[in-house]
C-alpha positions in Angstrom: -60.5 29.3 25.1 -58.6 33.0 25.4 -57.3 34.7 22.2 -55.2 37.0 21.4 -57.2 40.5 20.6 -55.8 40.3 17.7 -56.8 36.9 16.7 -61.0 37.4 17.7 -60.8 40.3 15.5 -59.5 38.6 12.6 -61.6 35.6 13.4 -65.0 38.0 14.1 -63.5 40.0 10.5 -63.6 36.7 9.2 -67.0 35.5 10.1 -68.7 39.0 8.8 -66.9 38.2 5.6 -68.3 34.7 5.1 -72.2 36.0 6.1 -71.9 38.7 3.4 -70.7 36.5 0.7 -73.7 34.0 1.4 -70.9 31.1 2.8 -71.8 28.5 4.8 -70.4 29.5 8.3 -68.6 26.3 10.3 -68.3 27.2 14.0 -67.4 23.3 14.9 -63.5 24.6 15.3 -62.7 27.7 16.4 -59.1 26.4 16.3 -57.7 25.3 13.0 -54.3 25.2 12.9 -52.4 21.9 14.0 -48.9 21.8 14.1 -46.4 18.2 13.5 -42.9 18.7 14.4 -39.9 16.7 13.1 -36.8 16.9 14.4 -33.5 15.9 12.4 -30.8 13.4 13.3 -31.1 14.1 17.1 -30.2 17.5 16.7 -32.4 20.4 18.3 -30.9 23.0 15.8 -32.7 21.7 12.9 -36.3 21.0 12.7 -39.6 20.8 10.2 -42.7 22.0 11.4 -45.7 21.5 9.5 -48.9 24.1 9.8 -52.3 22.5 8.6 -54.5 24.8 7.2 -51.9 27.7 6.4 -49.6 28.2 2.8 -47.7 30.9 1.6 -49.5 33.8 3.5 -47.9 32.5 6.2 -44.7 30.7 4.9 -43.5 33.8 3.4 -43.4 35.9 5.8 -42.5 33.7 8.7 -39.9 32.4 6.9 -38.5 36.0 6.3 -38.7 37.0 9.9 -37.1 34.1 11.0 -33.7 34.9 8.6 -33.7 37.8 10.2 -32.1 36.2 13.3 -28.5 35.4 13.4 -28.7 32.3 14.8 -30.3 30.9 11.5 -28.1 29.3 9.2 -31.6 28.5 6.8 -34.7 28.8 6.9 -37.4 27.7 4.2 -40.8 26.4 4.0 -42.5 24.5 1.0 -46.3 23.8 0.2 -45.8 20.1 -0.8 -49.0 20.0 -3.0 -51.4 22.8 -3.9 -54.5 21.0 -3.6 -53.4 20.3 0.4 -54.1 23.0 2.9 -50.6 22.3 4.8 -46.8 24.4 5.0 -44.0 22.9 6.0 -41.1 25.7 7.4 -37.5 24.2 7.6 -35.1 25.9 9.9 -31.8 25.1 11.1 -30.1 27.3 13.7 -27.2 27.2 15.9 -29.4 27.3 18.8 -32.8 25.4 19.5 -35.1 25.3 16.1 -38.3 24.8 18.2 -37.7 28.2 19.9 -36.4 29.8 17.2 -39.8 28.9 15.4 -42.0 30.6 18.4 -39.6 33.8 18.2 -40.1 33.7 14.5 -44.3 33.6 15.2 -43.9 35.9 18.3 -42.1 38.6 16.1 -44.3 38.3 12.8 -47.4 38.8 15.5 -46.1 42.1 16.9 -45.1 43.2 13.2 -48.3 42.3 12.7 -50.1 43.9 15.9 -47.7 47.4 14.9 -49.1 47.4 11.4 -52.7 47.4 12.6 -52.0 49.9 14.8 -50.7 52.3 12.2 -53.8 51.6 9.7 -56.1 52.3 13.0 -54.5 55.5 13.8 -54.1 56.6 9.9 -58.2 56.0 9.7 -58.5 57.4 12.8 -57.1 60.8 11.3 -58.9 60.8 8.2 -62.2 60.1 10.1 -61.1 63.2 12.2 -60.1 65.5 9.1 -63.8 64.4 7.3 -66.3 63.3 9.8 -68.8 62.5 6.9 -66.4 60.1 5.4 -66.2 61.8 1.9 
């Protein structure tokens, strides 16, 4: 199975975490996220797609992205119960919902991939300005 670089680092990140805090470590699925799409009233403008195993730190901001193309009449995701690890994003557009979903992932990733780039270089300076890390 090939990741992204991005994605083995925040799964190795992960991993670290849950050895340090003393958590039980499950390995069984690397891959956790399923998706369920529903489309609406044989339209492909307008479609649900439900995430298992993500909620508002991915709804948010997905759902924010995704406005930001002007093909998208709406866009809105909900998180039908708190005690259930699922999200379910909404989006109708005037052209294909499922692809406007995977540009909507594709740009939050490279927001995502730039913003660890600028922390990276920002702690590459200060580790340059104080080698000792004071």
């Amino acid at each position: 199975m090939s990741f992204h670089p991005r994605d083995a680092f925040i799964l190795h990140q992960e991993y670290i975490q849950r050895l340090n805090e003393g958590d039980e470590v499950d390995t069984s699925a690397e891959q956790k996220v399923e998706l369920n799409l529903q489309r609406h009233a044989d339209s492909e403008s307008a479609a649900t797609v439900t995430f298992s195993h993500e909620d508002h730190t991915l709804g948010n901001p997905l759902r924010h992205v995704i406005m930001e193309d002007p093909s998208v009449t709406s866009a809105g995701y909900a998180i039908p119960h708190p005690l259930e690890a699922k999200m379910q994003l909404h989006v109708q557009s005037s052209e294909y919902a499922v692809e406007t979903v995977a540009k909507g992932l594709e740009r939050l990733a490279a927001i995502c991939d730039e913003t660890l780039k600028s922390f990276n270089a920002c702690v590459e300076a200060i580790s340059a300005e104080d080698p000792e890390g004071h």
